[in-house]
TORTITOR-959722 format. One record per residue (C-alpha): x, y, z. Coordinates in steps of 0.5 Angstrom, whole numbers, padded with zeros to 4 digits, always signed. Layout:
! TORTITOR-959722
XYZ/...
//
This chain:
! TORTITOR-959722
-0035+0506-0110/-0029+0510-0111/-0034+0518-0110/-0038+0513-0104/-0030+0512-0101/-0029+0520-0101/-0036+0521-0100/-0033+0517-0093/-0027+0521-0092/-0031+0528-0092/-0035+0525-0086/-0030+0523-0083/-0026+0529-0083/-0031+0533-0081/-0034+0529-0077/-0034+0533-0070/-0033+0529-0064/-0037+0532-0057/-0035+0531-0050/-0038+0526-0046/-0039+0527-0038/-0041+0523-0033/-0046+0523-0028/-0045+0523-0022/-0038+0518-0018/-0037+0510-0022/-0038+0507-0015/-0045+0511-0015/-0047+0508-0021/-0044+0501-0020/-0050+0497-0022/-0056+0501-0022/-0059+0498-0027/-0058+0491-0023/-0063+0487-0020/-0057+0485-0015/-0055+0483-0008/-0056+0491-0005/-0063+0491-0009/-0066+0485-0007/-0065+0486+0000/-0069+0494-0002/-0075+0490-0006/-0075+0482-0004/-0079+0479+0002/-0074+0475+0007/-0076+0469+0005/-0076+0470-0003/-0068+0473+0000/-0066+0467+0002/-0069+0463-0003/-0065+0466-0008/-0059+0467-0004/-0059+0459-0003/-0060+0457-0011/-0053+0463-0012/-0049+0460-0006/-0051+0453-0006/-0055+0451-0012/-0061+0449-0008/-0068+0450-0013/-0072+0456-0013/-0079+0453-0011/-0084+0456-0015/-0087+0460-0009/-0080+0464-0008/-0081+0465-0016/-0088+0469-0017/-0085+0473-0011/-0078+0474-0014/-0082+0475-0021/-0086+0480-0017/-0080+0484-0015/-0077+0484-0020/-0083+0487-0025/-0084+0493-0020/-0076+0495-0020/-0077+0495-0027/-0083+0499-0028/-0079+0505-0023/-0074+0505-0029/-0078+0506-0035/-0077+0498-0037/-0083+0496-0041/-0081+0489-0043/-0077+0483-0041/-0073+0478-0045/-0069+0472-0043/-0062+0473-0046/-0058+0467-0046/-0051+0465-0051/-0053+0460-0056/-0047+0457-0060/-0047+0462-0065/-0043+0465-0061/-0047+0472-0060/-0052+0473-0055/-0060+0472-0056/-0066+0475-0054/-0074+0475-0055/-0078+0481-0052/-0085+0481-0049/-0088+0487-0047/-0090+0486-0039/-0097+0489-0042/-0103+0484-0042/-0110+0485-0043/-0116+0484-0038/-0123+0481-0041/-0126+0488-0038/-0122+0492-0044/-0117+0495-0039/-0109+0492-0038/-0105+0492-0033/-0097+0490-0032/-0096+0482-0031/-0090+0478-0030/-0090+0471-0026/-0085+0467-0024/-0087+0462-0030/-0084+0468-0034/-0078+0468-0031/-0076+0461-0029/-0077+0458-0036/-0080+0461-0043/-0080+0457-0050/-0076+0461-0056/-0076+0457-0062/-0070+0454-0062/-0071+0451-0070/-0065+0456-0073/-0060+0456-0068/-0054+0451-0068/-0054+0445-0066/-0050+0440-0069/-0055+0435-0071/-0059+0434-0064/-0064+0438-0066/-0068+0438-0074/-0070+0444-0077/-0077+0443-0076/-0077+0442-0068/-0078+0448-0066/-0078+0447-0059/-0072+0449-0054/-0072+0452-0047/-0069+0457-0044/-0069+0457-0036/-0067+0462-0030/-0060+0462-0028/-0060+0466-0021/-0052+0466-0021/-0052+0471-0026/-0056+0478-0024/-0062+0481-0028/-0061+0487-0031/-0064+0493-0034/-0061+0495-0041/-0065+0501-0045/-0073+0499-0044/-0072+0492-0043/-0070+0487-0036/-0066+0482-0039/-0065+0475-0035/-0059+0471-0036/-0061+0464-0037/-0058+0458-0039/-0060+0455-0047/-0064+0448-0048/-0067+0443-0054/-0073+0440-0051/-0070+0433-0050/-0065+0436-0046/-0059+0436-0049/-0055+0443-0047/-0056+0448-0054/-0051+0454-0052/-0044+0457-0047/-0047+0457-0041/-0050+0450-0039/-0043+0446-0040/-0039+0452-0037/-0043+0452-0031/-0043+0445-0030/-0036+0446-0030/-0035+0450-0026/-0039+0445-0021/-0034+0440-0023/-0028+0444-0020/-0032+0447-0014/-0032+0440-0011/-0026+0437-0014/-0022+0443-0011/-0026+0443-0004/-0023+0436-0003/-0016+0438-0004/-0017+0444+0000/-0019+0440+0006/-0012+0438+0007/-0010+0444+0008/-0017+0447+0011/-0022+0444+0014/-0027+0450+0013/-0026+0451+0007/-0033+0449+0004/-0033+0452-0003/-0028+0454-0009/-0030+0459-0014/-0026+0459-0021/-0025+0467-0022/-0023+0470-0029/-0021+0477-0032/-0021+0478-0038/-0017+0484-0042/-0021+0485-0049/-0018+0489-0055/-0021+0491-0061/-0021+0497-0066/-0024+0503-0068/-0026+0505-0074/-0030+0511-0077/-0037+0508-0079/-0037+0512-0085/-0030+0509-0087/-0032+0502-0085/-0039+0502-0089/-0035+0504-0095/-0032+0497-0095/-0036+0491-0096/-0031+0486-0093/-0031+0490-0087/-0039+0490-0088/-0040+0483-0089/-0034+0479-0086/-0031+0485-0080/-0024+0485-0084/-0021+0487-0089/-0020+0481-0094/-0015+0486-0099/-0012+0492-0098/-0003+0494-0099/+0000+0496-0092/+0000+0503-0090/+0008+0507-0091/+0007+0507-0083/+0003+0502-0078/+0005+0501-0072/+0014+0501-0073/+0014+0507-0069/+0011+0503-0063/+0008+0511-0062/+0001+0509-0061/+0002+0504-0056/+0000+0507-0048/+0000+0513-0052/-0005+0519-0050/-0012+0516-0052/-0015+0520-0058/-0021+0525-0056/-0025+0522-0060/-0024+0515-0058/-0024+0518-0051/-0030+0519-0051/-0032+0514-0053/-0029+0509-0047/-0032+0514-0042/-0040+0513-0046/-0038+0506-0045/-0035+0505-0038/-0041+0509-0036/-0045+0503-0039/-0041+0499-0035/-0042+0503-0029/-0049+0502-0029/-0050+0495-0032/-0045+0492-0027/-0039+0490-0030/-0032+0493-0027/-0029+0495-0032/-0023+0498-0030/-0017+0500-0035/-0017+0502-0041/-0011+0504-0045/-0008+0503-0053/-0007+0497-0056/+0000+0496-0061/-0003+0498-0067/-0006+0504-0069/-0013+0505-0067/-0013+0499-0063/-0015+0499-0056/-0015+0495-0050/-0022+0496-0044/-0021+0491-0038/-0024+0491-0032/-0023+0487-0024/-0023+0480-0024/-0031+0476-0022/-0033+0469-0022/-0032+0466-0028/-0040+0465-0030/-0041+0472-0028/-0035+0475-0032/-0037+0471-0039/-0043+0474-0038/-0041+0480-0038/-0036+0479-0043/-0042+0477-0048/-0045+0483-0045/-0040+0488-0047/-0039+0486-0054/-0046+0487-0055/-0045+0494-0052/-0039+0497-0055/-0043+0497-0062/-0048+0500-0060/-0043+0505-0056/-0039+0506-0062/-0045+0508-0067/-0047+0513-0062/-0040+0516-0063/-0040+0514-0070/-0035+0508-0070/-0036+0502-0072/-0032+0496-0066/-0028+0491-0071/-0028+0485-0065/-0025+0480-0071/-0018+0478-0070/-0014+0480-0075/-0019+0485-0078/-0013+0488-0082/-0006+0485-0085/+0002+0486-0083/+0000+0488-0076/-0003+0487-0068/-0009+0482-0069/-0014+0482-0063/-0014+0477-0057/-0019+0477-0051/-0014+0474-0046/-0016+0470-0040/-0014+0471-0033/-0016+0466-0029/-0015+0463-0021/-0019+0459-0016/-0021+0462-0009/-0024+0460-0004/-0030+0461+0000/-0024+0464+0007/-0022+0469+0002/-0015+0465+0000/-0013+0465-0007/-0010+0459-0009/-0005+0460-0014/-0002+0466-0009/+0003+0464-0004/+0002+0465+0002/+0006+0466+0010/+0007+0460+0012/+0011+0453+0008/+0004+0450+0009/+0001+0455+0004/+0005+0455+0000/+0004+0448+0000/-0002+0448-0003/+0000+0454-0007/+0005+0449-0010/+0000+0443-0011/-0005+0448-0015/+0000+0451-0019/+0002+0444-0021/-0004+0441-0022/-0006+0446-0027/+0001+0445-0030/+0000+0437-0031/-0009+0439-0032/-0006+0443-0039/-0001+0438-0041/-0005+0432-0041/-0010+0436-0044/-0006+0441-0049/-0010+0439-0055/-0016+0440-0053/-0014+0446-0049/-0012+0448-0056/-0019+0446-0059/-0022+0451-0055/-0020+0457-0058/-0019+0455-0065/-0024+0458-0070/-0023+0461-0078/-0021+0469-0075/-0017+0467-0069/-0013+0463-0075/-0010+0469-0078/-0008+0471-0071/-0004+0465-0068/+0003+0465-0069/+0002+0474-0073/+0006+0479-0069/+0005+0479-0062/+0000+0473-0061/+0002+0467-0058/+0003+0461-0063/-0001+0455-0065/+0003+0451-0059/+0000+0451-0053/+0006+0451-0048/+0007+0455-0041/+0012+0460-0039/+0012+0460-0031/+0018+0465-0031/+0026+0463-0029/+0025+0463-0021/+0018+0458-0021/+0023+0453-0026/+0029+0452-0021/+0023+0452-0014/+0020+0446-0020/+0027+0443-0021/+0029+0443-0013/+0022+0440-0011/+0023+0434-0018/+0029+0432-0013/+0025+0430-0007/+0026+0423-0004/+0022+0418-0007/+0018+0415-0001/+0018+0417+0006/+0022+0424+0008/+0027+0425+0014/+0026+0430+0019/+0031+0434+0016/+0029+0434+0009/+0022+0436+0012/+0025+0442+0015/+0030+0443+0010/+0024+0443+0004/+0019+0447+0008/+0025+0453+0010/+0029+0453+0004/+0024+0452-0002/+0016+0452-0001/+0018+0458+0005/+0021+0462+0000/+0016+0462-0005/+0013+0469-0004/+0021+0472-0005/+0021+0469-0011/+0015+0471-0014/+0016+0479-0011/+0021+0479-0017/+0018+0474-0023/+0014+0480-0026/+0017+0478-0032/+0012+0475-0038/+0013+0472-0044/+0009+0475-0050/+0008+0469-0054/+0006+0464-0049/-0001+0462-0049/-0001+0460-0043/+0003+0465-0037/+0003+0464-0030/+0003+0472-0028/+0004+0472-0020/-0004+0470-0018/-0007+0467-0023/-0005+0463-0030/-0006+0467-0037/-0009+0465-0043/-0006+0469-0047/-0009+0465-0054/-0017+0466-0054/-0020+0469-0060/-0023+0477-0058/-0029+0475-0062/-0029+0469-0059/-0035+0467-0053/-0030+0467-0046/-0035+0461-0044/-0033+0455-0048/-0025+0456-0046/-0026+0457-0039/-0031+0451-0039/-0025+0446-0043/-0019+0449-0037/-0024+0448-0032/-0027+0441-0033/-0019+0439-0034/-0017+0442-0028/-0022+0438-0024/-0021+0432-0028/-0013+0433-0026/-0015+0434-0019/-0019+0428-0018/-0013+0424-0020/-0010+0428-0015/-0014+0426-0009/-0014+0419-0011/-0006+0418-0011/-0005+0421-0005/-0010+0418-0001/-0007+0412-0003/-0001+0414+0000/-0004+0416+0006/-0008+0410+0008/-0004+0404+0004/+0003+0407+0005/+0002+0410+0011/+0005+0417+0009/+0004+0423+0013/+0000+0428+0008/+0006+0433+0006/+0010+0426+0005/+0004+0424+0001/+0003+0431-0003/+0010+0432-0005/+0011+0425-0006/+0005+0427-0013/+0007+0434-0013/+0014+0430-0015/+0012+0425-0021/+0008+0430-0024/+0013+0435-0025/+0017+0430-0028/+0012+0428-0033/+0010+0436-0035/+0017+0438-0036/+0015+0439-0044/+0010+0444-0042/+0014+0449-0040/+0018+0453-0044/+0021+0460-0043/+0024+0462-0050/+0021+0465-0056/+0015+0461-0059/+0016+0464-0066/+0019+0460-0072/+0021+0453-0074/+0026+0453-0068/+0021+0452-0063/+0016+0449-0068/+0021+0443-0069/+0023+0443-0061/+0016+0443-0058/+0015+0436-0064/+0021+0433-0060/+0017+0434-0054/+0011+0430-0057/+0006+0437-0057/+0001+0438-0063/+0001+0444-0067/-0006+0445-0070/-0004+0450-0074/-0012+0451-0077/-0019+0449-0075/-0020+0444-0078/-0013+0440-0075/-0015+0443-0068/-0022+0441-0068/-0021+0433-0068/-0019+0432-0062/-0026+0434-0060/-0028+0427-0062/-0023+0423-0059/-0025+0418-0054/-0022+0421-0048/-0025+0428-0050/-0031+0425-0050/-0031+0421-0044/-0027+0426-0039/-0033+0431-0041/-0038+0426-0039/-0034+0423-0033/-0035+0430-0030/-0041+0431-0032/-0040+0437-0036/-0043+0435-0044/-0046+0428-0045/-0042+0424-0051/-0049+0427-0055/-0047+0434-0053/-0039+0434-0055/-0041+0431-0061/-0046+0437-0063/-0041+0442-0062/-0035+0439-0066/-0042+0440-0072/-0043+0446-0070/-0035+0448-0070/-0034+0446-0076/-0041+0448-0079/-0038+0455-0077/-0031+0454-0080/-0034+0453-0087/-0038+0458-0087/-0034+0463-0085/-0028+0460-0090/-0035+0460-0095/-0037+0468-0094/-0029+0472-0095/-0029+0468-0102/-0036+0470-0104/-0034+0476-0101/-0027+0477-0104/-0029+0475-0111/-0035+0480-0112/-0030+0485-0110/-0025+0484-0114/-0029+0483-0120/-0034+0487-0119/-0029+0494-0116/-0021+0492-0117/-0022+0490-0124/-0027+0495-0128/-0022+0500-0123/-0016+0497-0126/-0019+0496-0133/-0021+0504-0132/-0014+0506-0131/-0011+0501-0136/-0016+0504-0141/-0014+0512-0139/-0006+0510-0140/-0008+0508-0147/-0011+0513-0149/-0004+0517-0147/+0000+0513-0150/-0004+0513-0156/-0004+0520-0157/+0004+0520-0155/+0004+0516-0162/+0000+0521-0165/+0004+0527-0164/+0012+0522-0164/+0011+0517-0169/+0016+0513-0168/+0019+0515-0162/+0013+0515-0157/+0016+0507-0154/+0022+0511-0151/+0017+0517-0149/+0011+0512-0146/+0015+0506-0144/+0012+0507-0136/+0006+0508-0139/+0007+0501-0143/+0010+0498-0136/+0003+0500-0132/-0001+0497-0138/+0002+0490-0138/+0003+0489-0131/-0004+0491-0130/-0006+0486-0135/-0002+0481-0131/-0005+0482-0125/-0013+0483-0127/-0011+0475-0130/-0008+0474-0124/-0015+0475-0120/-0020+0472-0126/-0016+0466-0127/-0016+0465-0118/-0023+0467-0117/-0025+0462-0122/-0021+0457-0119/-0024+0458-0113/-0031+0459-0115/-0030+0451-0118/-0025+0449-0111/-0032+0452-0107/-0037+0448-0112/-0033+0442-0111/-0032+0443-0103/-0040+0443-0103/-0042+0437-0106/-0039+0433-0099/-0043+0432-0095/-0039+0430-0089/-0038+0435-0085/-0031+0434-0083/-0029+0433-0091/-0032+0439-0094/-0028+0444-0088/-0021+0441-0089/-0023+0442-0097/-0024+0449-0095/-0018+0449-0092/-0013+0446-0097/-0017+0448-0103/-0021+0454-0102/-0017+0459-0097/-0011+0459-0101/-0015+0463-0106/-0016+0469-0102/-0008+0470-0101/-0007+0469-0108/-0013+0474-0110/-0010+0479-0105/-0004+0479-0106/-0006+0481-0114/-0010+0486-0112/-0006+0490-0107/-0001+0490-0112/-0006+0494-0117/-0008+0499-0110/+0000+0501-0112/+0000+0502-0119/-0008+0505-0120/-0009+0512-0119/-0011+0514-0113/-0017+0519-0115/-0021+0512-0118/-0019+0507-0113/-0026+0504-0110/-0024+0502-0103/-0022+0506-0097/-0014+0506-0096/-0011+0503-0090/-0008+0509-0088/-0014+0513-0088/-0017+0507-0084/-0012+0506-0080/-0010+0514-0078/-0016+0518-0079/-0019+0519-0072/
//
């Protein structure tokens, strides 16, 4: 191990990184190789136009007619771009994406063949479904599993394959992936929003539920990472001392891109450029190697897609430039880990920003009743919310350096607080003439001032409001956009259904006119999410011990997190809104907790083989040379050789004593494995991972990073952080 460590050395240093240019203006290249609005209209009959265009912003079926047209056009475009094959692409509860290609080729009975590609093709295909997580809706020997069209998202071109993007499920119907219930989500807040926006516009026939999101990630050299099985096998670093310098100097942070990585990010944008997604900054993160792309916010459908789509990319990218893309959240210890933080708002089909104060009292009233209703939707729902983004990796990062904690909670800046606290003090019941005009002026006419300078931001709030739209800061960076966005989207339609009601009964019952009535609401919830707010630093015991005053959960580990997707109103809110049936929401905790054990069960496995298949033998090699020294010390002093070898003696006992440590650990870790594998229930065995196995990885680390200090440097197996972390 130790020749392969400076074997990747040497290759990484002589590694000579070439320039990459561009082809041509991005606003030229944007969506080429996307069969989009621009392109139908270029390959697609009239009425195959429409009909497409209907499904996207009505949701009205495609007949089958439409289809063959669509399949048709579709195939043609292809082929003038060198596309020899089609997938149907789609995001199973792996978390990954997923394609099966077949070649546009078929035979014909006379010996000749042609290209085909029907609308039967497009619209639905048949993947075997029997390996893919699914929580107990489908056994192993059930193949069948379907994958349907989703006109919404675009079909794109990426190499020689078009790839359409469809939604994911079993046979008996039950939804197997990300996009289904995500999509029904989207629906639910379309029309629960469109209903709140008519009392303020009556044009308004269609709300949108827009999401940015801000990927991180690091690069490492791919010879580097390949002579590190934790990072081959697990995309983190289970071991390894903290390099003298990290990210104390804040020097990388915004700093100039290194040439290498450089290139690399223009590779990938163009990629972008061409497969239509917006990408737009890209800058250094705050440790080193870490770097941040973003791009333009879109519909939240089309921008988890492209999110998926984006991982996949980087990574063939990345070898291109000979690096390897670390999208885990806390690949390395002692600094940053990697988020994906989401910026989501609503828009509406007039242009209007919801979460967007506007010029009038009247806008800015409903700003007021969406800010609010997302800050009382997040309240009443702040476990579950949390449940949405816990996972094994994401652990590490929740509550390290800057990650926002485990305890969900908003920041929404001073000047929004006191607005908050002025409206609290409205009149119950009716208003007077003069508290009307005094409300509308005094507090809601002045909320664009207020936000012209609410720039501020909490880094270690999960949840911020930043001028437009609401930031959830907590998402994992490996993590599938789609199942976050589908819980804040279900829960913020939830909440603005209940919205609705409490005001139309005051309304039609109470007889309050319709400001009356929505302040009036507005009042009540901001009482009752009060402790949701929070302005001050979410780290340490001090917010700890405030936010359990508060009554607010803090889920520190996945398996605490997950329980909440059992709970009764967890599964009754999501049928409710016809987002996941109870059947659903209970395969997805299955596949949750499945995914937790086996990634707790992988880092051990992987751990203890290099600790005693590497660390150890290193160790003992060096302990043995040390002993020889010593030995021939005695030879040549006699009796005085303990004075002349006493640090040799030292390093021979604090060797022996943390190659005992790792033994004893792994073998105690080995058997809290074997017995956390005998339970059969899936619940049971994540916590026994959790409390008896996980420990063990610390205590083994922790050992053999103190062996990385004390081993001669020329026999150490595995790459140091310093060189993966500062050889660029």
């Amino acid at each position: 191990m130790a020749i392969l460590r400076f074997h990747a050395l040497k290759a990484s240093i002589n590694y000579k990184s070439t320039t990459f240019l561009e082809d041509g203006k991005r606003s030229e290249n944007f969506g080429l190789n996307v069969f989009n609005v621009n392109t139908m209209r270029q390959y697609l009959t009239k009425d195959a136009f429409l009909g497409v265009m209907s499904a996207v912003e009505d949701g009205k079926k495609i007949n089958r007619t439409v289809a063959d047209q669509v399949a048709s056009s579709m195939k043609d475009w292809a082929l003038s771009k060198g596309v020899t094959h089609y997938t149907h692409w789609f995001q199973p509860l792996t978390g990954a994406t997923a394609e099966k290609h077949d070649a546009f080729f078929e035979t014909l009975e006379n010996g000749n063949a042609i290209e085909k590609f029907g609308g039967n093709q497009l619209v639905q295909q048949e993947p075997d479904a029997s390996s893919f997580p699914s929580g107990g809706i489908r056994n192993t020997f059930e193949a069948r599993g379907y994958t349907a069209w989703d006109p919404t998202s675009p079909a794109f071109i990426y190499e020689t394959t078009l790839c359409i993007p469809t939604i994911f499920v079993a046979y008996t119907g039950e939804a197997l992936d990300f996009k289904t219930p995500l999509l029904r989500a989207l629906h639910a807040v379309d029309d629960a929003a469109t209903a709140i926006c008519k009392y303020f516009d009556k044009n308004v026939k269609k709300v949108t539920s827009s999401m940015g999101w801000e990927q991180e990630y690091f690069l490492v050299d791919k010879n580097l990472a390949a002579s590190r099985p934790d990072i081959t096998l697990t995309g983190r670093t289970l071991l390894g001392h903290s390099s003298a310098k990290g990210q104390q100097l804040d020097d990388h942070y915004f700093g100039s891109i290194p040439n290498r990585a450089l290139n690399f990010m223009r590779d990938l944008e163009n990629q972008c450029m061409l497969l239509g997604i917006p990408v737009k900054t890209r800058h250094n993160e705050v440790a080193p190697n870490q770097f941040e792309i973003a791009p333009i916010h879109e519909e939240a459908n089309l921008a988890v897609d492209h999110n998926s789509l984006l991982m996949d990319v980087m990574g063939r990218v990345a070898s291109r430039h000979n690096f390897k893309v670390l999208l885990h959240e806390k690949p390395f210890a002692n600094i940053n880990g990697s988020g994906k933080h989401n910026n989501w708002s609503l828009s509406t089909n007039t242009g209007i920003n919801l979460l967007k104060p506007g010029k009038t009292p009247m806008s800015n009233l409903q700003f007021l009743t969406f800010f609010i209703n997302t800050i009382m939707a997040v309240y009443e729902n702040e476990e579950l919310l949390r449940s949405s983004i816990a996972s094994a990796s994401n652990d590490h990062r929740l509550g390290a350096n800057e990650a926002p904690p485990a305890i969900i909670s908003i920041f929404i800046g001073e000047q929004l607080t006191k607005v908050l606290q002025e409206l609290e003090g409205v009149t119950k019941g009716k208003l007077s003439p003069k508290e009307k005009t005094d409300l509308k002026l005094n507090v809601v006419g002045k909320i664009p001032d207020v936000l012209l300078d609410n720039t501020d931001r909490n880094r270690t709030s999960p949840f911020a409001f930043t001028g437009n739209k609401f930031e959830f800061r907590a998402v994992g960076s490996m993590e599938n956009c789609g199942n976050p966005m589908m819980v804040l989207n279900t829960i913020v339609a939830k909440q603005l259904k209940e919205f609705k009601k409490e005001v139309d009964v005051l309304i039609e019952d109470k007889n309050f006119k319709k400001d009356e009535a929505i302040f009036n609401v507005l009042r009540e919830y901001i009482k009752a999410s009060k402790d949701i707010l929070f302005e001050g630093n979410g780290y340490g015991e001090a917010w700890e011990k405030e936010a359990k005053s508060r009554g607010l959960s803090n889920n520190k580990t996945t398996p605490e997190a997950l329980k909440v997707k059992l709970h009764k109103s967890t599964i009754n809110l999501f049928n409710e809104m016809n987002v996941m049936s109870k059947i659903e929401s209970e395969a997805r905790y299955e596949v949750a907790m499945e995914a937790y054990i086996n990634h707790i069960q992988i880092e051990s496995r992987v751990l203890g083989d290099i600790a005693r298949n590497h660390i150890v033998p290193t160790a003992v090699k060096y302990q043995n040379i040390l002993i020889e020294n010593v030995k021939g010390l005695k030879e040549i002093y006699e009796n005085d050789y303990k004075n002349l070898a006493k640090e040799q003696l030292n390093l021979i006992k604090a060797i022996s004593k943390h190659i005992d440590g790792i033994n004893s650990n792994v073998t105690k870790m080995i058997n809290a494995r074997k017995t956390a594998n005998t339970l059969e229930d899936v619940t049971k065995k994540a916590e026994a991972y959790c409390e008896t196995v996980k420990p063990f990885l610390a205590d083994i680390r922790y050992h053999c990073d103190k062996l990385e200090l004390l081993v001669d440097d020329e026999l150490w197996p595995l790459t140091k952080y310093r060189e993966l972390l500062f050889i660029r």
